[in-house]
Wavefront OBJ file of the C-alpha trace (Angstrom):
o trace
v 107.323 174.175 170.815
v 105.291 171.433 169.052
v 103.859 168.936 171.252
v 104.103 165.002 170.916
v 100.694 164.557 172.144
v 98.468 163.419 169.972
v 95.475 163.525 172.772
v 95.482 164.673 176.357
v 92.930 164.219 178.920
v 93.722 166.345 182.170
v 97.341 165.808 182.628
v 97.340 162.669 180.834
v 99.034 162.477 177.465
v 98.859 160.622 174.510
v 102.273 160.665 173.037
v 102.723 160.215 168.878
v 105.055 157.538 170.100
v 102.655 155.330 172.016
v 99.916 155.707 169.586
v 102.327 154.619 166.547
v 103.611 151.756 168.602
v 99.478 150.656 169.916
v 98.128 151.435 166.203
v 101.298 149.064 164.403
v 100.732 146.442 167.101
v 97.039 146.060 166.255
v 97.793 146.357 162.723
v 100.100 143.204 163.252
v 97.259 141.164 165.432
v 94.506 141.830 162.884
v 97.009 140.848 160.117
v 97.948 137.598 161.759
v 93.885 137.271 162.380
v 93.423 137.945 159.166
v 96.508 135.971 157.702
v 97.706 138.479 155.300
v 99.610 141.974 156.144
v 97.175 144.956 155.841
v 98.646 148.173 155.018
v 97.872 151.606 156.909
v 95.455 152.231 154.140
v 93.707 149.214 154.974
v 93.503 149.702 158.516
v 92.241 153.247 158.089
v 89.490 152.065 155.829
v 88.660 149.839 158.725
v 89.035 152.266 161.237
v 91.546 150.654 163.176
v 93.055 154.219 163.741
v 89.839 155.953 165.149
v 89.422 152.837 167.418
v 93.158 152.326 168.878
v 92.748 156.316 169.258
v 89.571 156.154 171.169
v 90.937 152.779 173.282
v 94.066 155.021 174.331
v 91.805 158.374 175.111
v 89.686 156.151 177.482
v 92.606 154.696 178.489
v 93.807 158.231 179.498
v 90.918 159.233 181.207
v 91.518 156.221 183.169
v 94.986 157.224 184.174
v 93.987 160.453 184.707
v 91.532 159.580 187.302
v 94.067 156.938 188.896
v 96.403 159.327 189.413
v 94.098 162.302 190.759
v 93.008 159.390 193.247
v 96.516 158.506 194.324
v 95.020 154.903 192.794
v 98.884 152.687 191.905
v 100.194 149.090 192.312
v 103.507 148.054 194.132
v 106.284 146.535 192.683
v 105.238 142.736 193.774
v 102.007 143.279 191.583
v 104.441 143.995 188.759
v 106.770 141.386 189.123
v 103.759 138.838 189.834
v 102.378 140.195 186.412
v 105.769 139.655 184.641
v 106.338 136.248 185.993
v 102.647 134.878 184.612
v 102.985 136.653 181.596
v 102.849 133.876 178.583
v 104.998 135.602 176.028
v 107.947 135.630 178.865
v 108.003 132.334 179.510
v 110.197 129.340 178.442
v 108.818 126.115 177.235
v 108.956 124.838 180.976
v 106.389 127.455 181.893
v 108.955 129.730 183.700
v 109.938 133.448 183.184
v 112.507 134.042 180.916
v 114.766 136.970 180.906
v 115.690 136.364 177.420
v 111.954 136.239 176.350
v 111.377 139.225 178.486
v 113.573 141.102 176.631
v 112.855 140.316 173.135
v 109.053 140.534 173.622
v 110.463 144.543 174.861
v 112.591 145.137 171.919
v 110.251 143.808 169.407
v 107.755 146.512 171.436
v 110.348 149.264 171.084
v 109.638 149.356 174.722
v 111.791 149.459 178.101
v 111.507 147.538 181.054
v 110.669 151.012 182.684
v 107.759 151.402 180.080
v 106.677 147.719 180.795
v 106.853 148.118 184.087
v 104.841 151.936 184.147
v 102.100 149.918 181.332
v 101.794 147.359 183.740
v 101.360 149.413 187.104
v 98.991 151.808 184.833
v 96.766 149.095 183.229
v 96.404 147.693 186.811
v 95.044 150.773 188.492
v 93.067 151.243 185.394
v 91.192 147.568 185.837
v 90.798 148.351 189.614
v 88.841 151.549 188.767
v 87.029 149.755 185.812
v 85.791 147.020 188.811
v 85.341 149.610 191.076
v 82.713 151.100 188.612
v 81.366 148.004 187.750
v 80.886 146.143 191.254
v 79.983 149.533 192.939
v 76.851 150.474 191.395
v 73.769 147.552 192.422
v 70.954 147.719 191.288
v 67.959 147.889 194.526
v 66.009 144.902 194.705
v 62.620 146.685 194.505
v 64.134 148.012 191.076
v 64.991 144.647 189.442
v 61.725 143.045 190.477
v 59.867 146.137 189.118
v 61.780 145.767 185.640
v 61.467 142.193 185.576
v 57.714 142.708 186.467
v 57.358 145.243 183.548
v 59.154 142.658 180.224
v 57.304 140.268 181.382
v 54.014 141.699 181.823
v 51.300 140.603 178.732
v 49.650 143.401 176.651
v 47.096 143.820 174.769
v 44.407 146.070 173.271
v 41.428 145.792 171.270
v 40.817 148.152 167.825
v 37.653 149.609 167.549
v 36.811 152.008 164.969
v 33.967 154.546 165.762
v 31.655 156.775 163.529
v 29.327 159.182 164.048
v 26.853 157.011 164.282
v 28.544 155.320 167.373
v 27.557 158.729 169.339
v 24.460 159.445 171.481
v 23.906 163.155 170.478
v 24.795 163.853 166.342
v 27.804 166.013 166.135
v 26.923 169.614 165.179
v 28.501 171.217 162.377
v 31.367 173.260 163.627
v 31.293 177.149 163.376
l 1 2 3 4 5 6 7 8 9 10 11 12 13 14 15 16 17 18 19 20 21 22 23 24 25 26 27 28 29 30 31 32 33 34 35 36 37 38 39 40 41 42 43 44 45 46 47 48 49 50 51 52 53 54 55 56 57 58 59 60 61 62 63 64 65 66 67 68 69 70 71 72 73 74 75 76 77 78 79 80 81 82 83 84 85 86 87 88 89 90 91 92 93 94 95 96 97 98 99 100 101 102 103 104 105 106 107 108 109 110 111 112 113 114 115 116 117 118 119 120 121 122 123 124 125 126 127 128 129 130 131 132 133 134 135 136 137 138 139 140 141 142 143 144 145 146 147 148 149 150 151 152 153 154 155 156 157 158 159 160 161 162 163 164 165 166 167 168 169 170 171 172 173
């Protein structure tokens, strides 16, 4: 049967769906940026495609590796994530179930897919930090690259002739 996915990476798909519903949302950000509506013509002249595309492959490589570490997020970390969410909150800065659930349906999204994004994007920043924060540089190493841009060169340009040497070059044979 004909698959959905428009990219996998290990066990990680990404569906038609998702990338129609990431590609349209940036297509609406850029056009409110931008303060007219660009059409899909527009946005593939850009590249906008190629780029959500590659965002949502990385994205899945992310997952991927989240997953084959057993890397997730608990329920509280979801609901904390809901609950200081801006676009689900009333004027009086408090979460709003009615907000919640427009902000899903103008997605096309469930809570269930929220609440998956959420949990997923999560493990996905703790590995990005992880990669980040885990890898410091030695201190011998940044004082020897500091050392080296700011060391001062120079050189001097001398031009030499024959008559420069001791001994007359022969004529070669």
């Amino acid at each position: 049967g004909a698959s959905s996915a428009v990219a996998t990476v290990g066990t990680t798909h990404v569906t038609a769906e998702e990338y129609a519903r990431t590609l349209q949302s940036e297509i609406r950000r850029l056009s409110q940026q931008f303060g007219q509506q660009l059409t899909m013509d527009q946005a593939r002249a850009f590249g906008i495609d190629s780029q959500v595309l590659s965002q949502m492959v990385t994205s899945a490589a992310l997952n991927n590796a989240a997953g084959d570490m057993g890397i997730s997020v608990g329920d509280e970390t979801v609901r904390e994530n809901l609950m200081q969410t801006q676009a689900f909150q009333s004027p009086d800065g408090k979460f709003s179930k009615d907000n919640y659930d427009f902000a899903l349906q103008n997605l096309g999204m469930t809570s269930a897919d929220y609440d998956n994004n959420v949990r997923l994007g999560t493990a996905r920043d703790l590995i990005r930090t992880g990669i980040a924060s885990g890898v410091a540089m030695p201190d011998i190493a940044a004082a020897t690259l500091l050392a080296y841009r700011g060391e001062a060169r120079r050189f001097d340009w001398l031009t030499l002739t024959a008559a420069n040497l001791p001994v007359p070059v022969t004529e070669p044979t």
